[in-house]
C-alpha positions as CSV (number, residue, x, y, z in Angstrom):
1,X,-29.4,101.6,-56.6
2,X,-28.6,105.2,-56.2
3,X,-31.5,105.9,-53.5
4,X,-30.2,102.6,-51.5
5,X,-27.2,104.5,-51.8
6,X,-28.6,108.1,-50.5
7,X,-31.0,106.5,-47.7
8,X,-27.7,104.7,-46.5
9,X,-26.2,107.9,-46.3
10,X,-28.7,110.0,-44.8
11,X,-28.9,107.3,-42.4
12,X,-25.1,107.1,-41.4
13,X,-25.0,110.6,-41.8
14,X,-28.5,111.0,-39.1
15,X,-26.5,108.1,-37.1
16,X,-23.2,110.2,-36.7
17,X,-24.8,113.3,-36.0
18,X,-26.7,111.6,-33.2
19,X,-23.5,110.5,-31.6
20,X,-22.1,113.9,-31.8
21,X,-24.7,115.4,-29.9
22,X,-25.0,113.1,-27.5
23,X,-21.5,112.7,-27.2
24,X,-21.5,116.7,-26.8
25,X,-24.4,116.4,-24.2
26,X,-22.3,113.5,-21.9
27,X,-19.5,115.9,-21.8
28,X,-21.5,119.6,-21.0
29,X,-22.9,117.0,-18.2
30,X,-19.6,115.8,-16.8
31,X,-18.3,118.7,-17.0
32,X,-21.6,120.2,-14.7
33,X,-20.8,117.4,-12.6
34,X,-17.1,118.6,-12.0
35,X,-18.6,121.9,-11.1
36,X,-20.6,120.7,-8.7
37,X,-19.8,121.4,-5.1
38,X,-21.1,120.1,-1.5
39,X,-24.4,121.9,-0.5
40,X,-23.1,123.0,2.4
41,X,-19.7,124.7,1.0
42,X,-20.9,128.3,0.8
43,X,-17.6,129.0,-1.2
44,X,-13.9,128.7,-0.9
45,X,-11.6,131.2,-2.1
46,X,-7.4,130.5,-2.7
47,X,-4.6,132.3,-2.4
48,X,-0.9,131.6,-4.1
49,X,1.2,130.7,-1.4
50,X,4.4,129.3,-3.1
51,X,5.5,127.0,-5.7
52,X,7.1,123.6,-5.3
53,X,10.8,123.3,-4.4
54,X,12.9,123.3,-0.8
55,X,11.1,125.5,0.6
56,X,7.8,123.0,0.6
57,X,10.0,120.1,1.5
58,X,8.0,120.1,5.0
59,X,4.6,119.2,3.6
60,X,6.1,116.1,2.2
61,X,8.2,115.0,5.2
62,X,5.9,116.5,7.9
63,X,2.7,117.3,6.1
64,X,0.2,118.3,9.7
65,X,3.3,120.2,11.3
66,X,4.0,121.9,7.9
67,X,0.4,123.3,7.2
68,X,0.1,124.2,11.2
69,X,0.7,127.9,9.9
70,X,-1.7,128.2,7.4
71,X,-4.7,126.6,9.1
72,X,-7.1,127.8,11.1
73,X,-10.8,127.2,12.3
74,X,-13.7,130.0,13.7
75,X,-17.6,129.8,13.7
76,X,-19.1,132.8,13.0
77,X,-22.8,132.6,13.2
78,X,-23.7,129.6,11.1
79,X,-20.7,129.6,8.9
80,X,-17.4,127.5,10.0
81,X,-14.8,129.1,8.6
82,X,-11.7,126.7,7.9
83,X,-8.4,127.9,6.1
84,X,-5.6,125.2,5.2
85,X,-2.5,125.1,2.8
86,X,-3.4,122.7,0.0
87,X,-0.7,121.4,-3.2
88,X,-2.7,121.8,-6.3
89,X,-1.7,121.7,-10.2
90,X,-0.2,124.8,-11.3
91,X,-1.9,124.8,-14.3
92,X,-5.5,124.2,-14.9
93,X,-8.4,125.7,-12.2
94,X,-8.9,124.1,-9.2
95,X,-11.7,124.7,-6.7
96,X,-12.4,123.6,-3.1
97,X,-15.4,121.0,-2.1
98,X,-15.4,119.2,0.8
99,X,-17.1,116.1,2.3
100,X,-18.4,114.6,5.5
101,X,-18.0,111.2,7.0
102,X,-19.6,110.9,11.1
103,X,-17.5,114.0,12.9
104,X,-15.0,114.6,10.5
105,X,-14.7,116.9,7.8
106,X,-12.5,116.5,4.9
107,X,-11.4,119.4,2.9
108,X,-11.1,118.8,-0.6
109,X,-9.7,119.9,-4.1
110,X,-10.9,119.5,-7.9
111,X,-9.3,120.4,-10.9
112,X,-12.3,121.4,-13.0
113,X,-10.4,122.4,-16.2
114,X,-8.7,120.0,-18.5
115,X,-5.2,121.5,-18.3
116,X,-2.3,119.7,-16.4
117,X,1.4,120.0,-16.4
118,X,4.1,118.4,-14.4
119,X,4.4,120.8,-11.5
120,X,2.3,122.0,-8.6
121,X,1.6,125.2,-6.3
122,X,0.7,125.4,-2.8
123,X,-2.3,127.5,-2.2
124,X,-4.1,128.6,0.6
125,X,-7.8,127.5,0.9
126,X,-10.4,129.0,3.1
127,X,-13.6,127.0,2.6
128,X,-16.6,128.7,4.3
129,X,-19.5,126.4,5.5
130,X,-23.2,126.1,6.3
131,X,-23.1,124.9,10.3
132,X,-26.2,126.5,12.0
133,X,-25.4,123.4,14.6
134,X,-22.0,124.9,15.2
135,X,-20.9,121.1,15.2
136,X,-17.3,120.6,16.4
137,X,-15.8,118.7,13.2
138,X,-12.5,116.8,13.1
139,X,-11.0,118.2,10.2
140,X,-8.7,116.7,7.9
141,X,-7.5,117.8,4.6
142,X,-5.9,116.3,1.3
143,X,-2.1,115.7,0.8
């Protein structure tokens, strides 16, 4: 009776481990996934621009006229360089991606850290991409 006893256990005890580790696997994966940017995004670097209050009213009420002085677009060789005011969670870390659909380029955001709160920041993004075509993109970004 007492080795029915210890094989059950080593077995629930083999079974939970398993779990663990796989458990711990799915997770280091998702979180590789999250990291994961567009192949073509060279990088994207941010800068504070303000936090939320009157001030950022505008990108509520008016968002494309509101971000008109942030944003800009060059090609330099075969990078386009695009640079656009973006509302992200204050807390937590949040990186640029972007995606393609025909001739328009959307300009993206990911939080890749688990950390929210209540409140957001407006940051400027400038996202730096492979275009050796020098393709004229339309380019939209998140709200």
């Amino acid at each position: 009776m007492k080795k029915l006893k210890a094989i059950g256990l080593t077995i629930s005890l083999t079974f939970s481990f398993g779990l663990f580790s796989c458990s711990n696997v799915t997770e280091k994966e998702q979180t590789e996934e999250i990291r994961k940017i567009h192949e073509r995004l060279i990088d994207c670097n941010t800068v504070f621009v303000m936090e939320d209050g009157e001030q950022a009213d505008g990108y509520y009420q008016n968002h494309d006229n509101f971000i008109k002085e942030y944003f800009s677009e060059a090609q330099s060789g075969d990078t386009l360089i695009v640079t656009t005011l973006m509302k992200v969670n204050a807390c937590g870390k949040t990186i640029g991606d972007i995606e393609f659909s025909g001739d328009t380029l959307f300009l993206k955001t990911r939080q890749i850290s688990d950390e929210v709160c209540a409140s957001v920041v407006y940051e400027k993004f400038t996202y730096r991409i492979y275009n050796p075509e020098k393709k004229k993109y339309q380019i939209e970004s998140e709200e």
